[in-house]
C-alpha positions in Angstrom: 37.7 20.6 -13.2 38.5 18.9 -16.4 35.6 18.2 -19.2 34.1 14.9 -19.6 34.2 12.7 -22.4 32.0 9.7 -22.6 33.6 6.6 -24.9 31.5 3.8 -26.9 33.8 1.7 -28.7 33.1 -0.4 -31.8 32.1 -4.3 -32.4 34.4 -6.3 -30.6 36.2 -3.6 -28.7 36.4 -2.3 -25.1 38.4 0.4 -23.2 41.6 -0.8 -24.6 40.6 0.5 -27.9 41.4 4.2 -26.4 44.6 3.6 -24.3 46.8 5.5 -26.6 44.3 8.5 -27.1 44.2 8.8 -23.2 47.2 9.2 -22.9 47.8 12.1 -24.8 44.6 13.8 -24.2 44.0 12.3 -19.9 45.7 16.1 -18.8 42.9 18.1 -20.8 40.0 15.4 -20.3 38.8 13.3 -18.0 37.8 10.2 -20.0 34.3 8.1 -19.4 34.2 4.6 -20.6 31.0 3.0 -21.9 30.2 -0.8 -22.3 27.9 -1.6 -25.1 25.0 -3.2 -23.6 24.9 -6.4 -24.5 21.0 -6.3 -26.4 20.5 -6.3 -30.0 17.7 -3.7 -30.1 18.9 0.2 -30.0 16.1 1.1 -28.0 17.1 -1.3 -25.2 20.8 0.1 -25.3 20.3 3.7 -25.2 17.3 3.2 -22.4 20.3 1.0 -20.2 22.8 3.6 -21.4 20.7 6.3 -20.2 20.1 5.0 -17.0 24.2 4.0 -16.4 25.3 7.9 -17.2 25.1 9.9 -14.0 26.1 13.2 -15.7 23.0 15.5 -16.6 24.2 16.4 -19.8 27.5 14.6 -21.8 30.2 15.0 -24.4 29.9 11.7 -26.2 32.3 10.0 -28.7 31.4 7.0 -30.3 33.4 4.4 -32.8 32.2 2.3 -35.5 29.2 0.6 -34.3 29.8 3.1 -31.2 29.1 6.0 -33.2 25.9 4.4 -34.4 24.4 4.2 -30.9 26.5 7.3 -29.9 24.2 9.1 -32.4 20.9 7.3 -31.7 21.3 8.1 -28.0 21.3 11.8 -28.9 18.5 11.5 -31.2 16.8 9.6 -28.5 18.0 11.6 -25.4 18.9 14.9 -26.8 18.7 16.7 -23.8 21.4 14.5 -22.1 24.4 15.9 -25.2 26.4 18.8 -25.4 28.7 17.4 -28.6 28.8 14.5 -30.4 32.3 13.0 -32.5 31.5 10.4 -34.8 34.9 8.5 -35.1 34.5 5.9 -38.2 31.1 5.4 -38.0 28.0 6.5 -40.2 24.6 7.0 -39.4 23.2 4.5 -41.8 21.3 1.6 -42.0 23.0 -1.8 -43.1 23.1 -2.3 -46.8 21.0 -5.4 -48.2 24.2 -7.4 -49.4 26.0 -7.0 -45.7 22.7 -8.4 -43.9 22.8 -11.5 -46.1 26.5 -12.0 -45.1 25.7 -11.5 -41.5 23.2 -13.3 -41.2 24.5 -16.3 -42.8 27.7 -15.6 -40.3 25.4 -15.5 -37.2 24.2 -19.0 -38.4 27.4 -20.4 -39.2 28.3 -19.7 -35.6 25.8 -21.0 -33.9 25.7 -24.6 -35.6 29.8 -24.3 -36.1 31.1 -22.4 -32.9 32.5 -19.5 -32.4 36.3 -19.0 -34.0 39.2 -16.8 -32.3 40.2 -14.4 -34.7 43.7 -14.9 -36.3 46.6 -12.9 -36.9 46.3 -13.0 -40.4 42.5 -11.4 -40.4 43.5 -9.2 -37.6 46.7 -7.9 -40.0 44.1 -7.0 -42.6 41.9 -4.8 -40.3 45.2 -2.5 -39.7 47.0 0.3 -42.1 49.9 -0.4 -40.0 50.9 -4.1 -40.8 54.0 -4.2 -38.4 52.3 -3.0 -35.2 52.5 -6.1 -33.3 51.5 -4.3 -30.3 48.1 -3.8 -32.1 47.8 -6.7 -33.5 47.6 -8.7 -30.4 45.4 -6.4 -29.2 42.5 -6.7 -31.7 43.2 -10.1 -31.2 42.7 -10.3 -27.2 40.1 -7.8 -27.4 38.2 -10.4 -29.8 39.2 -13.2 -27.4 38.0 -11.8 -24.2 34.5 -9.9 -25.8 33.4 -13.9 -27.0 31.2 -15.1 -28.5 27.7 -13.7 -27.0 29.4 -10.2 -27.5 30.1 -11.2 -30.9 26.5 -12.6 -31.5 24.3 -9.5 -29.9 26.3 -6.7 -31.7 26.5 -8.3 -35.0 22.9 -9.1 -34.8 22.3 -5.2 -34.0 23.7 -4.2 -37.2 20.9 -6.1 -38.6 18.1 -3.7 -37.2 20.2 -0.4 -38.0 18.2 2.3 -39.6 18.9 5.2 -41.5 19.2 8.2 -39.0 19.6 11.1 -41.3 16.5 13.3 -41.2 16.8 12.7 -37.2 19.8 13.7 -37.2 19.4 16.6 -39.4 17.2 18.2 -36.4 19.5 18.2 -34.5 21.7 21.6 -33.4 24.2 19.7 -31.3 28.0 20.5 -32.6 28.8 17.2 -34.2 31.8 15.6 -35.9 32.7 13.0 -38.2 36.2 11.8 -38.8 37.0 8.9 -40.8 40.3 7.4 -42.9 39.8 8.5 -46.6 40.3 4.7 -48.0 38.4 2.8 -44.9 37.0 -0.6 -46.3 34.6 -0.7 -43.6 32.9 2.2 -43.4 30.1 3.2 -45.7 31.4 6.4 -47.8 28.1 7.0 -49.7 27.0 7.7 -46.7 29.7 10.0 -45.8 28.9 11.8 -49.1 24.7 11.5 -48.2 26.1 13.6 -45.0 28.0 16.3 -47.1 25.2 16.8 -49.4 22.8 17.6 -46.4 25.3 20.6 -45.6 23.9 21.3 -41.8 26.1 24.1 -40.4 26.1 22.0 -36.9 28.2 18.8 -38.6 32.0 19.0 -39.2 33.3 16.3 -41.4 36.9 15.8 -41.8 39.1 12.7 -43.0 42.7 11.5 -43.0 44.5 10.2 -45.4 44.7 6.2 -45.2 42.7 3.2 -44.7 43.1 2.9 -41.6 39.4 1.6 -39.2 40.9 1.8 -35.8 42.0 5.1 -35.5 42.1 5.4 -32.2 45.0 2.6 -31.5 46.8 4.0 -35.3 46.8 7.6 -35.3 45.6 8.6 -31.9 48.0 11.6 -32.6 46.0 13.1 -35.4 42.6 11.9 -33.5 44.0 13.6 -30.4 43.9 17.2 -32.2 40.4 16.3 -33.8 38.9 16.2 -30.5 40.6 19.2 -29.0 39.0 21.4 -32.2 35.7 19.4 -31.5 35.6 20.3 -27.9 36.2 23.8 -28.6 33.6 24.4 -30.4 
């Protein structure tokens, strides 16, 4: 029987986000997709999460905003995790600047209505500029997630907070793996997690700037995983 692997994915993705991952890895794993509950409090999503896994105890890898609640889930439930993979995500809270932003986008959206996002933004979120295939992905993803998908899990980044003395009690083999030149994701952080040296937390980079690893470099992400689940 083949080893489970439980997937979040990130804000405005769903099980699309890990078609080209499966596919490599689908003949040594047997993959688990989550839905992010649609609730803006972390509490509420790991208590629904908890409740939807059947499996007693769970391999979980979690993206982005997935590897936020992948993380609070074990803190919360750590009974229910063997391993944890942190796949461009951090476990901190928001900054003060980003909450500002966000919350003035929330508001825009609500008077204003909620806008598609175009090919030009959805280009900028990729290392790969020429990957049509991608492109119209983010971009249907985006489209079919909506706007009350869009609302709740912007507005949960909002109420993050900083996880790191939780996490550091944990013994739970955990990873991080992240793109070296990532925009999005909060490096001082990533250096915050290095400093705390815990012998349970592997953290490894590529090089790139790529945020959506899974449909760039599933490839490299592929043999991440493997070492991560050997452990």
């Amino acid at each position: 029987m083949k080893e489970k692997i439980y997937l979040i994915p990130g804000l405005m993705t769903d099980e699309r986000l890990w078609q080209r991952l499966i596919h490599l890895l689908d003949d040594k794993f047997e993959f688990v997709y989550i839905k992010i509950p649609n609730s803006e409090d972390y509490d509420e999503i790991n208590e629904i999460l908890n409740e939807q896994i059947e499996d007693e105890k769970i391999n979980i890898l979690g993206f982005s905003l997935g590897s936020y609640i992948a993380t609070y889930f074990t803190i919360k439930y750590p009974h229910r995790v063997k391993k944890l993979f942190n796949l461009a995500g951090t476990p901190s809270k928001t900054n003060s600047i980003e909450i500002f932003r966000r919350k003035d986008r929330i508001e825009a959206i609500k008077k204003n209505g909620f806008s598609l996002l175009g090919k030009r933004k959805a280009i900028s979120l990729l290392e790969n500029k020429d990957d049509q295939i991608v492109i119209d992905l983010i971009q249907k993803m985006y489209e079919d997630l909506g706007k009350d998908v869009f609302l709740a899990q912007l507005a949960s980044t909002l109420n993050r907070e900083d996880l790191y003395e939780k996490i550091s009690k944990l013994k739970h083999p955990i990873n991080y793996y992240f793109s070296k030149n990532d925009r999005l994701l909060n490096h001082d952080s990533i250096a915050k997690l290095e400093q705390m040296n815990l012998e349970n937390i592997v953290i490894k980079s590529r090089v790139g700037n790529s945020h959506n690893i899974p449909l760039e470099d599933a490839q490299n992400l592929s043999l991440q995983i493997i070492d991560w689940m050997n452990r």
